[in-house]
C-alpha positions as CSV (number, residue, x, y, z in Angstrom):
1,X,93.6,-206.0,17.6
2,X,92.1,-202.4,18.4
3,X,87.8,-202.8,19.7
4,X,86.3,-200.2,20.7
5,X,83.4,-199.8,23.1
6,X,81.6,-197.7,25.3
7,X,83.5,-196.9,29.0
8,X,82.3,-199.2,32.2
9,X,82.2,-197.4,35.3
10,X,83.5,-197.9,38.0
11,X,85.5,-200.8,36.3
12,X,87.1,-198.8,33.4
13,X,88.2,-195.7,35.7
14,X,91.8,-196.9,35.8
15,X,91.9,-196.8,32.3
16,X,90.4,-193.8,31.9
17,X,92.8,-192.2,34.5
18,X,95.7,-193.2,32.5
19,X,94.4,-191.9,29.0
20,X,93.2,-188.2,31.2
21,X,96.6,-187.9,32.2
22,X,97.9,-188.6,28.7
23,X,95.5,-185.9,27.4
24,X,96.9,-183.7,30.0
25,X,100.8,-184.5,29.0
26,X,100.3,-184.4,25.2
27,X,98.4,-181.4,25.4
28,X,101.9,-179.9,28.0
29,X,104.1,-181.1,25.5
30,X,102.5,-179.3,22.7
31,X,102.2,-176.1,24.3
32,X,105.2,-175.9,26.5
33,X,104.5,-172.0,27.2
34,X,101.0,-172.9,27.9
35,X,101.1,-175.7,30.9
36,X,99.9,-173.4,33.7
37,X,96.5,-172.4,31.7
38,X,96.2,-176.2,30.6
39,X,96.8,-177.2,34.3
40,X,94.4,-174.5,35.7
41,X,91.9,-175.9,33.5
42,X,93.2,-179.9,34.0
43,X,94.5,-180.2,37.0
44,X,96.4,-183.6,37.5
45,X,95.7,-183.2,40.4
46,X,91.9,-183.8,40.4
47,X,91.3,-186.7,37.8
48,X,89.1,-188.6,40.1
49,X,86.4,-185.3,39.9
50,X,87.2,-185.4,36.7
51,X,86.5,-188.9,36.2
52,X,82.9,-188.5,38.1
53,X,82.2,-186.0,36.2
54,X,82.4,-187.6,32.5
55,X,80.6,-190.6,34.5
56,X,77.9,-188.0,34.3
57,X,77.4,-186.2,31.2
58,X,79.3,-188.8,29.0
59,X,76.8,-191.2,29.2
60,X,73.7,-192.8,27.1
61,X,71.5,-191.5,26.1
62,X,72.5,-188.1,25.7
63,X,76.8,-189.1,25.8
64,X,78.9,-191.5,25.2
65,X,82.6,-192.1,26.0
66,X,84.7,-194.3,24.0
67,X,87.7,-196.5,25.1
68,X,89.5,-198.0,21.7
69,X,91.7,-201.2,23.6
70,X,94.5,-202.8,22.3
71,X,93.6,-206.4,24.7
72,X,93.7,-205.2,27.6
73,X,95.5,-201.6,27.1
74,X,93.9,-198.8,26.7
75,X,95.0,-196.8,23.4
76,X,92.8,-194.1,23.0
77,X,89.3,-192.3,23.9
78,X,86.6,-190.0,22.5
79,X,83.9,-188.2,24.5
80,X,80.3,-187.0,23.4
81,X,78.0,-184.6,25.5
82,X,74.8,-182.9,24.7
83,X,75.5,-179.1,24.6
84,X,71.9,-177.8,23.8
85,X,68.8,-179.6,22.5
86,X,69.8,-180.8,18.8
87,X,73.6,-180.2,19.4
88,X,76.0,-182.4,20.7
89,X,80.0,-181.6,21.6
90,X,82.7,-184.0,20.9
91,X,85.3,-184.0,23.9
92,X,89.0,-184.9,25.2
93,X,89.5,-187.0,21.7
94,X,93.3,-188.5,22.8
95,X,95.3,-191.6,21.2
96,X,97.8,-192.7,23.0
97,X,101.3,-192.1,21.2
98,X,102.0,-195.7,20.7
99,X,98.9,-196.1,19.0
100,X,98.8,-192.7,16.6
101,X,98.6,-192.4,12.8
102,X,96.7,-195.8,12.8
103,X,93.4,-194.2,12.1
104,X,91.9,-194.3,15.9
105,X,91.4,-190.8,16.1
106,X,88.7,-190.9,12.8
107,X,87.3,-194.4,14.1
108,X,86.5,-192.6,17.8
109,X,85.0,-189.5,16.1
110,X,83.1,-191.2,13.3
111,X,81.3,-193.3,16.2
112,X,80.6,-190.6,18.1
113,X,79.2,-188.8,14.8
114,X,76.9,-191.7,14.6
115,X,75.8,-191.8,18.1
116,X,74.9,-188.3,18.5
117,X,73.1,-189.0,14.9
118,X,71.6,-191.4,16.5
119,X,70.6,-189.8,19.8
120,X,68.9,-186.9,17.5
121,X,71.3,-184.5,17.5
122,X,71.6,-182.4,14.4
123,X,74.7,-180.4,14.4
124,X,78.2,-181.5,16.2
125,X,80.9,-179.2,17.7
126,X,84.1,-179.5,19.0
127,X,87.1,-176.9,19.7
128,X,90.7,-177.8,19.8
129,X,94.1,-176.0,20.1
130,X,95.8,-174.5,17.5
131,X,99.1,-176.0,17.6
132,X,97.3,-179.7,17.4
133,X,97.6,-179.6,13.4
134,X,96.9,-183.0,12.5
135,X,93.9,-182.8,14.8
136,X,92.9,-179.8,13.1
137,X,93.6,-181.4,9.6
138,X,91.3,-184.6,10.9
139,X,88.0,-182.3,11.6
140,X,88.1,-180.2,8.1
141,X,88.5,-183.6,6.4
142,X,85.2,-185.5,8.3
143,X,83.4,-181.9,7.3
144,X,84.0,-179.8,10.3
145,X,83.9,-175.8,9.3
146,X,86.0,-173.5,11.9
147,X,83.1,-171.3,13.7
148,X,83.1,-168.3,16.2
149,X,83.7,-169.3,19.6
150,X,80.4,-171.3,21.3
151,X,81.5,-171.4,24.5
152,X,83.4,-169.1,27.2
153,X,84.5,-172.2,29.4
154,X,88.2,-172.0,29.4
155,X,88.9,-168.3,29.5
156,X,92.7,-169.1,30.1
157,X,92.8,-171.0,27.4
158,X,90.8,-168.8,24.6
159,X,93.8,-167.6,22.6
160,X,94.9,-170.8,21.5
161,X,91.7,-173.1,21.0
162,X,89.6,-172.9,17.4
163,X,85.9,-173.7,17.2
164,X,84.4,-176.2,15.2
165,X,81.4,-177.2,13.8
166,X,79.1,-179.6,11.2
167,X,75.8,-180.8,10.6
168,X,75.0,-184.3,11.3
């Protein structure tokens, strides 16, 4: 049985370790010619910055970052972030492969819809790559619109990540 609930740190950090480096693979293996702007950007290297780092901003009451378990196996994650008063940004959204087209993804980012609802957020974002159809195909079906880019984070990566938006 899949729960879901918010990360534990320190205790959850293995987990979340795993499910980064996941991200970091699945996001390789869908753009192949793309792996040395993802890896600028993620750097395997670095996880545990990383990891103190969405210890920080991921957190109540302004964040949140899901863990969906299967027992004790981590199977996917979610996180949320305040971006500017009234907006929030949905992050690193990844399900494990063994776990995929089982409805996670939609779980993780209907919860996080409702906490930053809760929180007092009005509007949500998120961006995503191109090539990450059924991700794509998720957001326009919870109400997500494709916007102008919000953010200039990632220059290396601009050319193949879409903007998204809706109002809570």
């Amino acid at each position: 049985m899949i729960t879901l609930r918010p990360a534990r740190f320190p205790d959850d950090r293995p987990a979340l370790a795993q499910l980064f480096l996941g991200y970091i693979d699945a996001l390789c293996a869908a753009m192949p010619d793309e792996r040395t702007a993802i890896t600028a950007k993620y750097n395997p290297d670095t996880v545990d910055a990383w990891l103190d780092t969405f210890a920080k901003i991921h957190t109540a009451p302004t964040g949140n970052l899901l863990i969906a378990w299967n027992n004790n196996r981590p199977a996917a994650c979610g996180m949320l972030r305040a971006f500017e008063p009234g907006i929030a940004e949905i992050q690193r959204l990844f399900v494990h492969p063994d776990y995929r087209n089982k409805g996670l993804a939609r779980q993780i980012s209907l919860a996080l819809m409702d906490d930053a609802r809760a929180a007092g957020y009005h509007t949500i974002r998120l961006d995503t790559a191109r090539p990450l159809t059924g991700a794509i195909k998720l957001y326009r079906s919870l109400g997500f619109e494709e916007r102008s880019p919000y953010h200039n984070l990632t220059p290396q990566m601009d050319h193949f990540i879409v903007y998204f938006e809706r109002p809570l």
